[in-house]
CHARMM-style PDB file with segment names, atoms N, HN, CA, C and O in Angstrom:
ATOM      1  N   UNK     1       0.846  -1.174   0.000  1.00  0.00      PROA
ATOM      2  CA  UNK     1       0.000   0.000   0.000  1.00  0.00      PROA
ATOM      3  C   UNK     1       0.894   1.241   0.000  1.00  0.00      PROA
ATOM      4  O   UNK     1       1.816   1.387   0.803  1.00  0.00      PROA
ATOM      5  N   UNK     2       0.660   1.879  -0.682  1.00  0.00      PROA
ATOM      6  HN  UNK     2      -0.089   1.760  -1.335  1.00  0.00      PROA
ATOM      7  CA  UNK     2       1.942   3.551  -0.843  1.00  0.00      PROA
ATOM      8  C   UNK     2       1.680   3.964   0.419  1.00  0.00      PROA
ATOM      9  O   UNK     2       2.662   4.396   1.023  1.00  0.00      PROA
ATOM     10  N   UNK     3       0.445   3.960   1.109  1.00  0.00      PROA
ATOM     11  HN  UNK     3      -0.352   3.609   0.618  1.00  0.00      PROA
ATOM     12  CA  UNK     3       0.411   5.070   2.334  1.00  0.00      PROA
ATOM     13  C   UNK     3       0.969   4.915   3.378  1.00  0.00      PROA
ATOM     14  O   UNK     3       0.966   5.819   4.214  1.00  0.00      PROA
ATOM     15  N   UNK     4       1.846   3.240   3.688  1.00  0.00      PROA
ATOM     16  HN  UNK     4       1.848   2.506   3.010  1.00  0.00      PROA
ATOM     17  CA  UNK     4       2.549   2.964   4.358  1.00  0.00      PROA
ATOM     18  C   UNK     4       4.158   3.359   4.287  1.00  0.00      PROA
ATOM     19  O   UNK     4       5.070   3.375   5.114  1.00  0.00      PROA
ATOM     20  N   UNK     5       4.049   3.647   2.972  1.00  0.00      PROA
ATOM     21  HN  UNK     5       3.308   3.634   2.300  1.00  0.00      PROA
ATOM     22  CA  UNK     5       5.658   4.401   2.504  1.00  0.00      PROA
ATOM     23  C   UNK     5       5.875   5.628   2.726  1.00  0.00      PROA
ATOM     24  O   UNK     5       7.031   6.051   2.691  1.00  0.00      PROA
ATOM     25  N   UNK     6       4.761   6.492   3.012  1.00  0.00      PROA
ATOM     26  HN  UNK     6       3.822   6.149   3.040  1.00  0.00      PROA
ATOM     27  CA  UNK     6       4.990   7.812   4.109  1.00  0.00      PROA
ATOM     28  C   UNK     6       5.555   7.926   5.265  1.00  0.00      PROA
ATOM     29  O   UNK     6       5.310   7.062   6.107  1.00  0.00      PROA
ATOM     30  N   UNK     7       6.357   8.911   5.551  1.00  0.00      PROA
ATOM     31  HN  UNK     7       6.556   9.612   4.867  1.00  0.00      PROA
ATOM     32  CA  UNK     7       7.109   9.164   6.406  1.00  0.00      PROA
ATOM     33  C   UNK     7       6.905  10.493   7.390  1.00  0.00      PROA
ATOM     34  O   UNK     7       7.065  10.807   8.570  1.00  0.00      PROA
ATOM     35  N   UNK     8       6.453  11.057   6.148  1.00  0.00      PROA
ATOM     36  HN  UNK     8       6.323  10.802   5.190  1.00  0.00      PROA
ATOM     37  CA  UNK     8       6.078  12.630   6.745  1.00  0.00      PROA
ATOM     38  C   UNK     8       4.839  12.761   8.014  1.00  0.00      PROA
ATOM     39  O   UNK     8       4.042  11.846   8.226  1.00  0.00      PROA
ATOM     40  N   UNK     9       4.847  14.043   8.782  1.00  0.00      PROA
ATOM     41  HN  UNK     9       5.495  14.786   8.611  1.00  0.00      PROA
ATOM     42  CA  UNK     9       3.648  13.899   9.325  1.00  0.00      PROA
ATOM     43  C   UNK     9       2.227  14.143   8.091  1.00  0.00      PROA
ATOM     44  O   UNK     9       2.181  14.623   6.959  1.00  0.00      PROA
ATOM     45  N   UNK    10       1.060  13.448   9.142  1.00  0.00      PROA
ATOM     46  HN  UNK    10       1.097  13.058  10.062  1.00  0.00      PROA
ATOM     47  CA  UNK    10      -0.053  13.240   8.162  1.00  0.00      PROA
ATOM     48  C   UNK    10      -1.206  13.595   9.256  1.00  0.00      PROA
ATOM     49  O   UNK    10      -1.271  12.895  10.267  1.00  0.00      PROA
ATOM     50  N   UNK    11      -2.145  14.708   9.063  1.00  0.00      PROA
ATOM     51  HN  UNK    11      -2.093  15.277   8.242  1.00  0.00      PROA
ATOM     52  CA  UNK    11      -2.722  15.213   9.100  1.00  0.00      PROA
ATOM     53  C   UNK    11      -4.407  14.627   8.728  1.00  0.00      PROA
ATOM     54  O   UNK    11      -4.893  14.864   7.622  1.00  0.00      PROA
ATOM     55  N   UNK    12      -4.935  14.102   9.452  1.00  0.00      PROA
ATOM     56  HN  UNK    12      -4.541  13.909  10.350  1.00  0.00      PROA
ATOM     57  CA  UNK    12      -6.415  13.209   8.791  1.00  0.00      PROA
ATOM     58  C   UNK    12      -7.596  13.990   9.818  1.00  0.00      PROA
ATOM     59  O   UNK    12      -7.674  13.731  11.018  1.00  0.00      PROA
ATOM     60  N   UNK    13      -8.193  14.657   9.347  1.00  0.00      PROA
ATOM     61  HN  UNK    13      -8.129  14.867   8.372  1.00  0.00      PROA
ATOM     62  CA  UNK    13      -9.424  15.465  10.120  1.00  0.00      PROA
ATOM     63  C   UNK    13     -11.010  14.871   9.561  1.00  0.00      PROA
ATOM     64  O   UNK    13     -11.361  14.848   8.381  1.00  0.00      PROA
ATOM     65  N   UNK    14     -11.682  14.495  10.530  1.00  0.00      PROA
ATOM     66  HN  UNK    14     -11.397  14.514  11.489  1.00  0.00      PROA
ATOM     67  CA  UNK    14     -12.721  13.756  10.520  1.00  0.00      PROA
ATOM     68  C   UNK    14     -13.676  14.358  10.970  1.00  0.00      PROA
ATOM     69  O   UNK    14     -13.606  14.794  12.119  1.00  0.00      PROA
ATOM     70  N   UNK    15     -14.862  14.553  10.171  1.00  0.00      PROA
ATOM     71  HN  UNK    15     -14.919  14.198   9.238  1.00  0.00      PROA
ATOM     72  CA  UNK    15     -16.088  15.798  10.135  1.00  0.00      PROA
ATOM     73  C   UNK    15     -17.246  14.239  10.994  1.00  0.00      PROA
ATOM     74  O   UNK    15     -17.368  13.128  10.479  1.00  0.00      PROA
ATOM     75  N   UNK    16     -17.786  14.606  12.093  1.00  0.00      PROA
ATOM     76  HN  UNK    16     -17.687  15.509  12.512  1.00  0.00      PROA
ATOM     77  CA  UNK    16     -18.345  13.423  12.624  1.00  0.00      PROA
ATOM     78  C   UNK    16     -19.914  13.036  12.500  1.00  0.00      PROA
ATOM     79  O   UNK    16     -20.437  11.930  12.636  1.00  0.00      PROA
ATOM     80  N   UNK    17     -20.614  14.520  12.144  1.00  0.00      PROA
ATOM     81  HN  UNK    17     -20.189  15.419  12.033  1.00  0.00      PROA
ATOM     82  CA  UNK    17     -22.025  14.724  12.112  1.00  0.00      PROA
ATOM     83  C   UNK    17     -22.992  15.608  11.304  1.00  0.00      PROA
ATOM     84  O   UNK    17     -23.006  16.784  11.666  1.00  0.00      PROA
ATOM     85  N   UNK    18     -23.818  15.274  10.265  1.00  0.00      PROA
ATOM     86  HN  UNK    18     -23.807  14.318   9.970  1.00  0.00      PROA
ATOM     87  CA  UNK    18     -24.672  13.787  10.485  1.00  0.00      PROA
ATOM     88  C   UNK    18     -24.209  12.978   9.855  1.00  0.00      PROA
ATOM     89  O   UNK    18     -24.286  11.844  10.327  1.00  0.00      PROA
ATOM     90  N   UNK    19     -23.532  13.140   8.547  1.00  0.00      PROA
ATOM     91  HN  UNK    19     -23.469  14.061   8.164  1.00  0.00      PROA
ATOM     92  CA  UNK    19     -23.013  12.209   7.646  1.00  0.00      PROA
ATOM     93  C   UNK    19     -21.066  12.453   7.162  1.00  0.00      PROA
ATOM     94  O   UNK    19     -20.557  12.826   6.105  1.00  0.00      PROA
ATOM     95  N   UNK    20     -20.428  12.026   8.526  1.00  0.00      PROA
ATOM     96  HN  UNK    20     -20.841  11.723   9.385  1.00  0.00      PROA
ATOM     97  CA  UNK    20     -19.062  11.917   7.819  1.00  0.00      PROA
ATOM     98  C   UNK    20     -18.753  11.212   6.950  1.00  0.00      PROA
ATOM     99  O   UNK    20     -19.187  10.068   6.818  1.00  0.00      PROA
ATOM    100  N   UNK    21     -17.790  11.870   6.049  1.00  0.00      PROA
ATOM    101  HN  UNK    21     -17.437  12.799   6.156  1.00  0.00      PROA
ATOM    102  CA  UNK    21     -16.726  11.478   4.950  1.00  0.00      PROA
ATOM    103  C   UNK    21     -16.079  10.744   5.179  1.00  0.00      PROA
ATOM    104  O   UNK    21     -15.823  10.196   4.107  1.00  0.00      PROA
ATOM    105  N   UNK    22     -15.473  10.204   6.064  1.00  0.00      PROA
ATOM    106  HN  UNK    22     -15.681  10.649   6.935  1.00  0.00      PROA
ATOM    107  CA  UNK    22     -14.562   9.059   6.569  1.00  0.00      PROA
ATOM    108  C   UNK    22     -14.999   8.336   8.296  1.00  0.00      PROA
ATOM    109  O   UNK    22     -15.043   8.578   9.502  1.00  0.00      PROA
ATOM    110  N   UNK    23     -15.228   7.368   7.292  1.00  0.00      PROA
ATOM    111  HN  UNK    23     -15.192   7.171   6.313  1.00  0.00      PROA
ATOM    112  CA  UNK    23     -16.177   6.106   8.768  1.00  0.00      PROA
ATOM    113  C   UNK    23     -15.119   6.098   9.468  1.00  0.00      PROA
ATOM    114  O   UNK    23     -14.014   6.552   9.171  1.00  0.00      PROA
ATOM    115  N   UNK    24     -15.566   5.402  10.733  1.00  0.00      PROA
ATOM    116  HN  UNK    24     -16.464   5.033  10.974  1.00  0.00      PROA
ATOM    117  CA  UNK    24     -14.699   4.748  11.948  1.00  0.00      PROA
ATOM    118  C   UNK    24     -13.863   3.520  11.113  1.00  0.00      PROA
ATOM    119  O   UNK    24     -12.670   3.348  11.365  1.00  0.00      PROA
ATOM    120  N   UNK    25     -14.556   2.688  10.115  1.00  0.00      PROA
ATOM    121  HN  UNK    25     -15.525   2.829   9.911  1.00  0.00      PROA
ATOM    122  CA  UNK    25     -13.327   1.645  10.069  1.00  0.00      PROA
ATOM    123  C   UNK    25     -12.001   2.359   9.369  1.00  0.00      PROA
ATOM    124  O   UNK    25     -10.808   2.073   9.472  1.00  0.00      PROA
ATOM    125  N   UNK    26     -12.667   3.386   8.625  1.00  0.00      PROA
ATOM    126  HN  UNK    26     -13.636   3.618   8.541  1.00  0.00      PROA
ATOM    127  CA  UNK    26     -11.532   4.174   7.838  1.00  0.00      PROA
ATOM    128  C   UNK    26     -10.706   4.820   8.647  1.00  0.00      PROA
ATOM    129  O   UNK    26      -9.515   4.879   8.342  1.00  0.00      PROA
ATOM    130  N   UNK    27     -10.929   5.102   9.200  1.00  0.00      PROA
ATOM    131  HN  UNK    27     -11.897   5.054   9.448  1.00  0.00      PROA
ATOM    132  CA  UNK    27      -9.825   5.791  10.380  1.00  0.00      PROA
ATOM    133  C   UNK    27      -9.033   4.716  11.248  1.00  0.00      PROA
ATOM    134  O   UNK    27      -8.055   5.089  11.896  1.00  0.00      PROA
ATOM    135  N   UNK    28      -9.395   3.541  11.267  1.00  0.00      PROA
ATOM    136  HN  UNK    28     -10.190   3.238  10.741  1.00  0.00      PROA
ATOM    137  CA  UNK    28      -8.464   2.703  11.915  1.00  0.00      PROA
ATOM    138  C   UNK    28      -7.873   1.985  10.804  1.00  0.00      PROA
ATOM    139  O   UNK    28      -6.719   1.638  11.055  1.00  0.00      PROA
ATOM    140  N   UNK    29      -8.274   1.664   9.705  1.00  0.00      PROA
ATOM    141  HN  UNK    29      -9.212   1.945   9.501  1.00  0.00      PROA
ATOM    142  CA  UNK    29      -7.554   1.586   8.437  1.00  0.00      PROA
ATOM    143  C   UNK    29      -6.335   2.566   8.146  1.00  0.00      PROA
ATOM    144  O   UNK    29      -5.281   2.034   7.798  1.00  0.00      PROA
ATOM    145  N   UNK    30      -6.380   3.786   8.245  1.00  0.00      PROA
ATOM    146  HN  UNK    30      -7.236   4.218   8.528  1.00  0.00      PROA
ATOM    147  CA  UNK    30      -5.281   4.957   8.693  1.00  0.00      PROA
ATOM    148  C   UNK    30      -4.484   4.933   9.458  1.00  0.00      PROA
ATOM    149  O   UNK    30      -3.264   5.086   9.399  1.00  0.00      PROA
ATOM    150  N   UNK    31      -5.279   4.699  10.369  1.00  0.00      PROA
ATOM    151  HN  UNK    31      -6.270   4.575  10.417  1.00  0.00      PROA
ATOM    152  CA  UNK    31      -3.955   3.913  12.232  1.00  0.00      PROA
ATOM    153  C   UNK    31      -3.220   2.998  11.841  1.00  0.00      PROA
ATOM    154  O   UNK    31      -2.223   2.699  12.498  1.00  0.00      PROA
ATOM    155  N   UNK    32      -3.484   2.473  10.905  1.00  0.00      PROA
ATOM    156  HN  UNK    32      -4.295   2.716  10.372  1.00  0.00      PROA
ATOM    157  CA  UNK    32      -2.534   0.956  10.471  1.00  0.00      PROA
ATOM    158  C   UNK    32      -1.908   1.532   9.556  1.00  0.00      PROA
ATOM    159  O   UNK    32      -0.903   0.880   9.274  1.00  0.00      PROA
ATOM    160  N   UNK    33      -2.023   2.518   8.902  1.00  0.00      PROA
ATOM    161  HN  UNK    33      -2.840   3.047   9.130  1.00  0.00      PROA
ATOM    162  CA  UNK    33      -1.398   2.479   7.545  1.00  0.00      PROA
ATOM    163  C   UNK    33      -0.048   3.504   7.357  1.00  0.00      PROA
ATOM    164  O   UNK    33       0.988   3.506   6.692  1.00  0.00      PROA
ATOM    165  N   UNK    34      -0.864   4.564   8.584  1.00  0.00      PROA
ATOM    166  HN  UNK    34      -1.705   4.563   9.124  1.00  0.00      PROA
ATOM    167  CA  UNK    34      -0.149   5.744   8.944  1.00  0.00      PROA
ATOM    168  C   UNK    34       0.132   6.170  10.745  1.00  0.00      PROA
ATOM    169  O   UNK    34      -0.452   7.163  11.181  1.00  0.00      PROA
ATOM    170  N   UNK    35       1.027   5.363  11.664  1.00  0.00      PROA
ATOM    171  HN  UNK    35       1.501   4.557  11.311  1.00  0.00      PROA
ATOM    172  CA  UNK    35       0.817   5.017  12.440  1.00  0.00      PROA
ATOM    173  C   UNK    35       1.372   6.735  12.886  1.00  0.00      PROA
ATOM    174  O   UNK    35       0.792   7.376  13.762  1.00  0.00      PROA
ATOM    175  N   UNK    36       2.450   7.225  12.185  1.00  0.00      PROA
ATOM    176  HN  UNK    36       2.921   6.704  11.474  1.00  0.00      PROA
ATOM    177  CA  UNK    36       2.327   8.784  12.779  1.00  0.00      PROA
ATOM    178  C   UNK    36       1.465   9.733  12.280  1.00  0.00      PROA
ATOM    179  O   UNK    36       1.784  10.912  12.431  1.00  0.00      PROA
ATOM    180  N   UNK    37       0.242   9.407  11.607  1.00  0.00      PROA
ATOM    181  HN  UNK    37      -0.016   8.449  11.485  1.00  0.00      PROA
ATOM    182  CA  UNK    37      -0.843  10.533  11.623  1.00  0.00      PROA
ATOM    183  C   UNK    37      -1.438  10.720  12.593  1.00  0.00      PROA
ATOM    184  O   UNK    37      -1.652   9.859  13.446  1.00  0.00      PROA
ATOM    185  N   UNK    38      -2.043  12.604  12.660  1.00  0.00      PROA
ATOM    186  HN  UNK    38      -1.870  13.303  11.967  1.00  0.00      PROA
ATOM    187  CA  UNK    38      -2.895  12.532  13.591  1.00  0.00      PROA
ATOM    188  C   UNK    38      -4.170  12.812  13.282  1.00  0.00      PROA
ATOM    189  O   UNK    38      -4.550  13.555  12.376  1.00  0.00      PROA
ATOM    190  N   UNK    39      -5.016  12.035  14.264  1.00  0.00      PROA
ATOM    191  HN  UNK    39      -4.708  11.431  15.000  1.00  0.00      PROA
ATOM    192  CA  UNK    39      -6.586  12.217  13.378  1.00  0.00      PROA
ATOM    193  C   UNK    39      -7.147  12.955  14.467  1.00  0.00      PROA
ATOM    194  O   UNK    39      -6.958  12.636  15.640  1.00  0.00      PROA
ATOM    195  N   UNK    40      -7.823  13.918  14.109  1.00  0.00      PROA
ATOM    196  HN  UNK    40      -7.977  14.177  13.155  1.00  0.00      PROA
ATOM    197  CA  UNK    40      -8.612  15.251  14.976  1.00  0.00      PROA
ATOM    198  C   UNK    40     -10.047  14.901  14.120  1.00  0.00      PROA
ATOM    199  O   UNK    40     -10.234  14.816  12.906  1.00  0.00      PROA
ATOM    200  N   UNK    41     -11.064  14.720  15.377  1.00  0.00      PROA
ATOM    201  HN  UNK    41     -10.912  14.789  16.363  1.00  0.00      PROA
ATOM    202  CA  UNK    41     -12.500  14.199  14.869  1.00  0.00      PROA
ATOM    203  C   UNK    41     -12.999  16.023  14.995  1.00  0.00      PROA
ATOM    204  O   UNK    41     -12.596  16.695  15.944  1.00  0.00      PROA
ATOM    205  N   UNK    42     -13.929  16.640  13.871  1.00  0.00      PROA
ATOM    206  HN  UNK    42     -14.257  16.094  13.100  1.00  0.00      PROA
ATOM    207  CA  UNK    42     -14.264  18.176  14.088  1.00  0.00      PROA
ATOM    208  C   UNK    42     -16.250  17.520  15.059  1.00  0.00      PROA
ATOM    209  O   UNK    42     -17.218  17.256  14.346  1.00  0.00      PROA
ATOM    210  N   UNK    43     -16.282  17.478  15.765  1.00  0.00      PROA
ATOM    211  HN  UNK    43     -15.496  17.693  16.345  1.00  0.00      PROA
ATOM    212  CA  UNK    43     -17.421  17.046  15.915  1.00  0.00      PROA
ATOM    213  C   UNK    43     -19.030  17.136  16.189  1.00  0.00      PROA
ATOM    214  O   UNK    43     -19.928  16.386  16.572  1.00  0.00      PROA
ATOM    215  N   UNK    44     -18.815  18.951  15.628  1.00  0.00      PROA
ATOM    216  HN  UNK    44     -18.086  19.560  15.317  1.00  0.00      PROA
ATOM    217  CA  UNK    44     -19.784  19.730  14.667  1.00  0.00      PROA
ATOM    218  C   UNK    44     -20.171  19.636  13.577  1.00  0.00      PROA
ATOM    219  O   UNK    44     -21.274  20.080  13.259  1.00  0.00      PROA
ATOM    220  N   UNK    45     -19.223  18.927  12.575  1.00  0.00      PROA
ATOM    221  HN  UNK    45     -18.326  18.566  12.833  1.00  0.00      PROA
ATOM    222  CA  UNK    45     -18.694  18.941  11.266  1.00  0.00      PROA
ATOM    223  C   UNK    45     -19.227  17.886  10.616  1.00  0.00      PROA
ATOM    224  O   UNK    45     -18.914  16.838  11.180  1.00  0.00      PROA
ATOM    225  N   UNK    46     -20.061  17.693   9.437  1.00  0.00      PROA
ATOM    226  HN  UNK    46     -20.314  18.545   8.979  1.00  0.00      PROA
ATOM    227  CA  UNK    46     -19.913  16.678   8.668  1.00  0.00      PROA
ATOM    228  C   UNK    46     -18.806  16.578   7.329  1.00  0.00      PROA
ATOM    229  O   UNK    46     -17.725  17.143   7.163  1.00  0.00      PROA
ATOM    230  N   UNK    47     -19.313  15.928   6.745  1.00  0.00      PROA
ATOM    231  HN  UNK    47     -20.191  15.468   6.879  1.00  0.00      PROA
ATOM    232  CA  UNK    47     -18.086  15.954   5.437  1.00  0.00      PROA
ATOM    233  C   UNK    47     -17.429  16.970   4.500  1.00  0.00      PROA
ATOM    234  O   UNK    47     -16.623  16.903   3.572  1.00  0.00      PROA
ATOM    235  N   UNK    48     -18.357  18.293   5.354  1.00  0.00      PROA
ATOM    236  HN  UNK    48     -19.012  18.347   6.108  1.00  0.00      PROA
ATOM    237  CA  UNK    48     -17.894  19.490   4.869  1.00  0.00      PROA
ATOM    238  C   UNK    48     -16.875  20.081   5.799  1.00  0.00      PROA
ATOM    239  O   UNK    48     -17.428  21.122   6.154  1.00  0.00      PROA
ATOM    240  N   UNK    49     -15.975  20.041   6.266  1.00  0.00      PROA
ATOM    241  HN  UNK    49     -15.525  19.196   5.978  1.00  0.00      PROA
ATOM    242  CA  UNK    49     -15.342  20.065   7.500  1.00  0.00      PROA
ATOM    243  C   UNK    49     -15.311  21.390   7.269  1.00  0.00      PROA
ATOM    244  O   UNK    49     -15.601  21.787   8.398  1.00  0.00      PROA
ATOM    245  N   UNK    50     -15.140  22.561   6.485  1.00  0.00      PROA
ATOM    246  HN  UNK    50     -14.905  22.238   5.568  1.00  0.00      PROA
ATOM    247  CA  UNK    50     -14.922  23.840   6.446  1.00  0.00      PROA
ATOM    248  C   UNK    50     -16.505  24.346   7.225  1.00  0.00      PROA
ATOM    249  O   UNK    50     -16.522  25.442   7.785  1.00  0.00      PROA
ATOM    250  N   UNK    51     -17.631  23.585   7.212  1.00  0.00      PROA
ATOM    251  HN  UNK    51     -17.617  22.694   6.757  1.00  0.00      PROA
ATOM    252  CA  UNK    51     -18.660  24.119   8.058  1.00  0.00      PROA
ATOM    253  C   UNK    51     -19.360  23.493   9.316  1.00  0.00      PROA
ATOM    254  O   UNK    51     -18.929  22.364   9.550  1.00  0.00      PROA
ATOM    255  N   UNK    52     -19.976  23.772   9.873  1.00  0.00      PROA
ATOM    256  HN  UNK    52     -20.326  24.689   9.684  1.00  0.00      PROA
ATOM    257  CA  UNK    52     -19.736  25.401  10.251  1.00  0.00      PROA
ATOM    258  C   UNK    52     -19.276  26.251  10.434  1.00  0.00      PROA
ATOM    259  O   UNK    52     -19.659  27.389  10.162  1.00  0.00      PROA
ATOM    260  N   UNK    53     -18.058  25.819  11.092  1.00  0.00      PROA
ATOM    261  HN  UNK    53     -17.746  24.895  11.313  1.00  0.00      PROA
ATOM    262  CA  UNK    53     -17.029  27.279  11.058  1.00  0.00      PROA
ATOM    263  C   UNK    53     -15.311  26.990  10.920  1.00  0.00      PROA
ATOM    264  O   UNK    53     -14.429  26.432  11.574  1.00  0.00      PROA
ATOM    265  N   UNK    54     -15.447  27.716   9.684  1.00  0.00      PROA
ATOM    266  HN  UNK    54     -16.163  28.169   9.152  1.00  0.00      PROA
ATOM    267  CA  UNK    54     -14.180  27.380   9.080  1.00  0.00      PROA
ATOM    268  C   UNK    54     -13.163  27.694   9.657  1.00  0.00      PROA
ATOM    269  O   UNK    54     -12.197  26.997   9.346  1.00  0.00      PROA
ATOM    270  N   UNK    55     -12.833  29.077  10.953  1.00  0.00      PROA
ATOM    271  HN  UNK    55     -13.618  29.643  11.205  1.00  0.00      PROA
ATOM    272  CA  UNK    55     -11.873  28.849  11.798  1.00  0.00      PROA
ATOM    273  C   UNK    55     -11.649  27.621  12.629  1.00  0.00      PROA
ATOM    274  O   UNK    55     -10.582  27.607  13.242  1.00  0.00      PROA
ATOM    275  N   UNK    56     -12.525  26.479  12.787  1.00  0.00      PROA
ATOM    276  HN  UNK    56     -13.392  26.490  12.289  1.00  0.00      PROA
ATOM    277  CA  UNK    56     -12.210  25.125  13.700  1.00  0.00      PROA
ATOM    278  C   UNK    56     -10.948  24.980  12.527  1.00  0.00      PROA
ATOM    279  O   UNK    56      -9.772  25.308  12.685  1.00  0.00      PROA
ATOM    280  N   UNK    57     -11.541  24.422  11.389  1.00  0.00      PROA
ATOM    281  HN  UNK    57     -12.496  24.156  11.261  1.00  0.00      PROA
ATOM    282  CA  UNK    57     -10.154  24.299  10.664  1.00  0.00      PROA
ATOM    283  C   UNK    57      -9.078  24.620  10.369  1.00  0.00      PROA
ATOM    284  O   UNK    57      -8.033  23.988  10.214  1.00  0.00      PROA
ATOM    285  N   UNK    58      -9.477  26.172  10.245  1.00  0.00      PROA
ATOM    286  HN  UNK    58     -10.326  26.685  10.371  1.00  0.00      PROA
ATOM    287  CA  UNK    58      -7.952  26.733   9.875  1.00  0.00      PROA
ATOM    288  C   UNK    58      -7.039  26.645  11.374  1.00  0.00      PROA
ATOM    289  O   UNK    58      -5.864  26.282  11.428  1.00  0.00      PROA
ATOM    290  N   UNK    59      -7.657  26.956  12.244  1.00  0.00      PROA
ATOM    291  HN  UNK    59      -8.612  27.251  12.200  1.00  0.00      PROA
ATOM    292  CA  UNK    59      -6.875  26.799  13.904  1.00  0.00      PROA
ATOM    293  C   UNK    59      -5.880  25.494  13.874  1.00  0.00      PROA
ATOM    294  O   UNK    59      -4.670  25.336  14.040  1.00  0.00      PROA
ATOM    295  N   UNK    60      -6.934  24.684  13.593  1.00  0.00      PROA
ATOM    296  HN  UNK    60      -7.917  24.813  13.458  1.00  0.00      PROA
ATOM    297  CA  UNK    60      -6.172  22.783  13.498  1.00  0.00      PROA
ATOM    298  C   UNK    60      -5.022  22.611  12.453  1.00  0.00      PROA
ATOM    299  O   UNK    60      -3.952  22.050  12.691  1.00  0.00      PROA
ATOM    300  N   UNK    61      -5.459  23.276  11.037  1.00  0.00      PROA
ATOM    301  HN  UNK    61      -6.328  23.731  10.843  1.00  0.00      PROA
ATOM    302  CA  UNK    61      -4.792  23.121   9.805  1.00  0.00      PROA
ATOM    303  C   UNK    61      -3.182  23.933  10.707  1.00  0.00      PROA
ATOM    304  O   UNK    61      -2.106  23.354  10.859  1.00  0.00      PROA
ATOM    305  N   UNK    62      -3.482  25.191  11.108  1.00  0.00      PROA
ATOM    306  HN  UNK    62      -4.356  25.660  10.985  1.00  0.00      PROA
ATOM    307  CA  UNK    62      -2.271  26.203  11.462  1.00  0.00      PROA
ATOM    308  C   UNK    62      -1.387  25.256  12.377  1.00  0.00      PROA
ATOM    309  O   UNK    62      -0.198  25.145  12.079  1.00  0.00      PROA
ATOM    310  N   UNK    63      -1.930  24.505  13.565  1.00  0.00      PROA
ATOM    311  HN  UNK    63      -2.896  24.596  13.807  1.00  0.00      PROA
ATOM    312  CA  UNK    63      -1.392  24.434  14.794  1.00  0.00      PROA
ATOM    313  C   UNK    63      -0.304  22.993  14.342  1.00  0.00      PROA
ATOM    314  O   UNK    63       0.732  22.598  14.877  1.00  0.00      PROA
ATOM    315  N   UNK    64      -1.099  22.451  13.097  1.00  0.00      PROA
ATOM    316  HN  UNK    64      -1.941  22.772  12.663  1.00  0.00      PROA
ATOM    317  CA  UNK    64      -0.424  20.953  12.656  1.00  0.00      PROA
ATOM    318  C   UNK    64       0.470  21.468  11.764  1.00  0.00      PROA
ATOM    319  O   UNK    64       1.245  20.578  11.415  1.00  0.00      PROA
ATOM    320  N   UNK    65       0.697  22.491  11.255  1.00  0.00      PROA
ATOM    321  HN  UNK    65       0.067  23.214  11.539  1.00  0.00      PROA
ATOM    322  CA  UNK    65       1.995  22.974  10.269  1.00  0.00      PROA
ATOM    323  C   UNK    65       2.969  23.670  11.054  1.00  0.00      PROA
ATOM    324  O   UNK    65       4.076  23.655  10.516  1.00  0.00      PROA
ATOM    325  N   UNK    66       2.917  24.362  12.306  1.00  0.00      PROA
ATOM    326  HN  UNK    66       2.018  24.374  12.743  1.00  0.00      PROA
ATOM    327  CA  UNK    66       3.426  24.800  13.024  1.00  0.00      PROA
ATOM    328  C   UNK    66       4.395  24.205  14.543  1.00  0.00      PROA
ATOM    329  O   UNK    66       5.138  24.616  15.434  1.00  0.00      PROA
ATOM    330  N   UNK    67       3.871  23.230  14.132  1.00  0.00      PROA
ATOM    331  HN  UNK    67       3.268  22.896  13.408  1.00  0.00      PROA
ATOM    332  CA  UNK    67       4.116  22.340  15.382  1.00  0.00      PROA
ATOM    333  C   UNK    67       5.676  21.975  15.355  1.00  0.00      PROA
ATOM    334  O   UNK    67       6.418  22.403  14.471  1.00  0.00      PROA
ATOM    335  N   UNK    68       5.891  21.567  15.871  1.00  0.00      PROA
ATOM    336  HN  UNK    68       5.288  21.219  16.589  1.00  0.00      PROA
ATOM    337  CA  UNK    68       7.882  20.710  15.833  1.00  0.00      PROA
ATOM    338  C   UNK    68       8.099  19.569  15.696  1.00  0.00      PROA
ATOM    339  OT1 UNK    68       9.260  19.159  15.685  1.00  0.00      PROA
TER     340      UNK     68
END
């Protein structure tokens, strides 16, 4: 699987309600695949993760590029 040949950090944000974009098995499918990603559930958010409010994201997006 290529996604196991990543190295970099990986970034997986999960919109939880009413209808997320990426199920629970998919996210532990990720845990296996990408054992240094981090997954941040938005849990306002459905598969539009930019809504309701698109600062949840940009805050998360900023704090995961910024980090060390």
């Amino acid at each position: 699987m290529a996604l196991t040949r990543l190295t970099c950090p990986v970034l997986i944000i999960r919109g939880v309600k009413p209808h997320p974009g990426l199920s629970l098995e998919a996210v532990e499918q990720y845990k296996l695949a990408l054992p240094q990603a981090i997954i941040v559930a938005f849990e306002e958010h459905d598969h539009n993760i930019f809504e309701p409010d698109v600062d949840v994201f940009v805050r998360t997006a900023d704090s995961f590029l910024k980090r060390d």
